[in-house]
Structure formats: C-alpha cells, structure tokens
N, C-alpha and C positions, 0 to 999 in steps of 0.2 A: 816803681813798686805799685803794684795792683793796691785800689780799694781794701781797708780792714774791713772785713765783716765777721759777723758771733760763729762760733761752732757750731751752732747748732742749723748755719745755713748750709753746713757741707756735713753733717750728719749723714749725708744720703748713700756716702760715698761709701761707708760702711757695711752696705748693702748690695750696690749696684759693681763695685768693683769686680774684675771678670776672674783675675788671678792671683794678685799679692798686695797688703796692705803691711807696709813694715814702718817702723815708729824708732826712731833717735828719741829717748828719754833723757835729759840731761842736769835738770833742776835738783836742788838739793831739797825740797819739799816744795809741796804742792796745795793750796788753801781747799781745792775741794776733797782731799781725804781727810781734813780736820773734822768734816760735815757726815764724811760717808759711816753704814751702819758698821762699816766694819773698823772703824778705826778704836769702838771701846770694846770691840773682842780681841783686835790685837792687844790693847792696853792690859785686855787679860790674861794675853798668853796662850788663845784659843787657836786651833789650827783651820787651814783652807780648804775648800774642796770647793768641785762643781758647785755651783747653786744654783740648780732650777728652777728657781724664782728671781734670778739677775736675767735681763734683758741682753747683757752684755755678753751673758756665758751662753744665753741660747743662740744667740746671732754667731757667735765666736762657732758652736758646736756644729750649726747648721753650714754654715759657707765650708768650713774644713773638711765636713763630710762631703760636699759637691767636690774637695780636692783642692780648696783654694787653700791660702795662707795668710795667717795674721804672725807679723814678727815681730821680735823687739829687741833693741840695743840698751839695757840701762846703766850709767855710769855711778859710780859708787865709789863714795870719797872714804878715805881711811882714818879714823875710825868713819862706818857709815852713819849719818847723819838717822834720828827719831823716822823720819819722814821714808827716807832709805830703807830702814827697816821693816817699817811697814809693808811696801811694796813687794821688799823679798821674802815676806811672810803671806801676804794675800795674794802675791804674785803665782803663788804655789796653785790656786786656786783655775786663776787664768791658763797653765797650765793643762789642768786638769781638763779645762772645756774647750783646748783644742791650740791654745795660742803656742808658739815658740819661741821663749821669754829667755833672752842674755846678758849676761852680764860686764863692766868694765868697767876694771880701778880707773878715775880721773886722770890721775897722773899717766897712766899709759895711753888713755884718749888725747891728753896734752900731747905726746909725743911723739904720734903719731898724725895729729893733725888735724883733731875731731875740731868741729864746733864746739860754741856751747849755746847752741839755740832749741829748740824742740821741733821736729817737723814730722810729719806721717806721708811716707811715699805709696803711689797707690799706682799698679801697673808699670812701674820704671817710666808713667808718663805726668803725672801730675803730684806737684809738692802743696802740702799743707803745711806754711810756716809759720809758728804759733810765737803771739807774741807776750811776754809775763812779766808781771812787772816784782818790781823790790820780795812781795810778800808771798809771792808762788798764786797769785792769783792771774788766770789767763783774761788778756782783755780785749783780743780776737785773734783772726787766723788772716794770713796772707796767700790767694789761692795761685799757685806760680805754674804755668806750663812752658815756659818760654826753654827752647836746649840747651843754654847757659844754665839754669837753676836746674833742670828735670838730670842731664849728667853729672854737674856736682852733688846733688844729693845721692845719685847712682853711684857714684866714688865713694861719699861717705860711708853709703851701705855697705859697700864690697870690704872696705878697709876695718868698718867696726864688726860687722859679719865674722873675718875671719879672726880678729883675736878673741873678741868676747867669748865668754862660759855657759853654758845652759847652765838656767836658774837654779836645778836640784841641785847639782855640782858644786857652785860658790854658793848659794842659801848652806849650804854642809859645813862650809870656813867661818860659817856666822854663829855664834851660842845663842843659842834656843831661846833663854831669857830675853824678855823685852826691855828689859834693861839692862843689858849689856853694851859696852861701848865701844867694846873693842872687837878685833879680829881674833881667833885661834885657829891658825893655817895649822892643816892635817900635813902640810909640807914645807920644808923651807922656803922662806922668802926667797927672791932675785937681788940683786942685788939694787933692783929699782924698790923694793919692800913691796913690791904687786902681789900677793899673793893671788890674785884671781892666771895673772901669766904664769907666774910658778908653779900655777897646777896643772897646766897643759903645757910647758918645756922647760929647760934646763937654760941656764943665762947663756950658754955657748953651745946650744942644741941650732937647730935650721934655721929658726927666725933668730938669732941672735939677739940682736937690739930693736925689735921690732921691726923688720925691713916690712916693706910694700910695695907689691911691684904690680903695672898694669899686666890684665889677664892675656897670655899668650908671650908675654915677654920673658927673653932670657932672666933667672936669677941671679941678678950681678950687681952687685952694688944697693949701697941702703939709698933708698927714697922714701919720703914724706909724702905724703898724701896732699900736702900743700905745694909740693916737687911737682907734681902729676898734675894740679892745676893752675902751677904756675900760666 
C-alpha cells in the first residue's frame, strides 16, 4: 500500500482530470460538514442551489462545461442518518453546479458487493482511497494506480452506477423536515424495504434480486460483484 498522504496533496486532481472524476460515498457522517456554512442552514430547513461563491460549485461548473464529469455514488442507511440528510439536502446544490449526485440504500450496497470504504476514481486510471476513522473525520488518502485497484474500483463504479437513483428522485422519498427520521416512499417498498430499488423496479421486474453482470455478457444468472472479482 502506497504512502498516506493529506488530501490536499491530490487536490490537483480535481482540476487536471481530462474526462471523469466519480466518488463512492459511503460513511454515515462526515466531521467536516459539522464545520461547513451549510450545515446551520440545513439545521434550518433552508434549501440548495448553485453558489457562486463555492470554489467547489465553480470548479464543478466549469470542467462540466468543457464536457467532463463529476459523479457520485451515495449510500443511505434506513432510516438516513443527520449527517445523510444533510448531503441529500445540500447535495441538491452540487447538482445544480453540474455534479451527477446518486443514491443507494446500504443494504442493497451490501448485496450486491459494495465496499464500505470512500474513494474518488479519476479517468478509470487512478484511485483516491480515503482513509476515516471512528468519528468521520478523514486522516488521509491512499493514491493507487496499480490494474488490480484501478479495475476494482472500475467494477465497483459499474455495479453502484447502475442501481443507484439520481439525487432529485430519492431526495423526493425523504420529508423535507430536517428532522425527520424516517423514509415516506411515494411507492411500495421490495421486499428488501429499499425504497431507493423500488423506485426503479418491481421485486420480479429484469434485475430481480439485484443481478450483475460483466458488460457484454449474456444475462444469466445472478452474480456478485464479489463473483466478478473473485
């Protein structure tokens, strides 16, 4: 395993990346939105947008206009955790300045074979894997290019890419109140209680029980995304 070093010595990457920077979110809270400005306007109940005075929304706005892409995979425990909430309320924001922000129930990340670690893949060639400890505070980043890590994390993409929900879509299963704790799915649950897969199929619709299958491969049979790198 490569040297830890801070985030902020791959900060560059955010910039210089030529086509795709996509991000596995997985943590159930994070110490630095304790700190952020937004986290006492969530507490208010305030809503997201653009902010052309985030550095984050300008960088976001500007690379997407060249064409590129900023993604995201977020998992979301049932009921979603304070910290959950947040994101999918200021995540709306992110949005807004160009990101492609999605969603997914833990338990269907479980079972289909996610991690649970955080990393940001950059070009399908280089993995940023972040390391956190106990309290959601990050205590640096692991910079991986070697084809064992740069594919696995390329699998992971593919497999949370295609269950996950765009943000508007599951943000809509969540009540608006910042203190609410629970879900109110606009549709019946699965029989797994996912409401985020319930709203893109039917428990005995195509994907059945979650299958996964490598791209170009016949549909036959369920595999695991742990299957595929056995």
């Amino acid at each position: 395993m490569p040297d830890l070093v801070s985030f902020e010595d791959v900060s560059h990457f955010f910039e210089d990346f030529k086509h795709t920077a996509w991000r596995l979110e997985t943590q159930r809270g994070y110490a630095s939105d304790l700190t952020s400005p937004n986290w006492p306007r969530f507490q208010r109940g305030e809503t997201f947008g653009y902010n052309p005075d985030s550095p984050w929304h300008i960088n976001v706005r500007e690379r997407t206009m060249q064409g590129k892409r900023f993604e995201r995979v977020r998992l979301v425990d049932q009921p979603p955790t304070e910290g959950q909430r947040f994101l999918l309320a200021s995540g709306l924001g992110n949005v807004e300045a160009g990101e492609d922000i999605r969603n997914l129930c833990r338990s269907d990340a479980q079972r289909i074979g996610l991690p649970d670690y955080d990393f940001w893949l950059f070009d399908s060639r280089t993995v940023i894997k972040f390391v956190i400890d106990s309290e959601g505070t990050t205590l640096g980043v692991h910079v991986l290019e070697d084809a064992e890590s740069v594919v696995r994390a390329c699998q992971i993409r593919d497999a949370a890419w295609h269950h996950a929900v765009p943000t508007r879509e599951f943000e809509a299963q969540v009540p608006s109140s910042v203190r609410a704790l629970t879900f109110r799915p606009a549709v019946s649950p699965s029989v797994h209680g996912c409401v985020s897969c319930a709203s893109r199929q039917n428990v005995s619709g195509a994907y059945g029980s979650l299958r996964v299958w490598p791209r170009g491969a016949p549909r036959t049979g369920v595999r695991t995304l742990s299957a595929l790198t056995a």
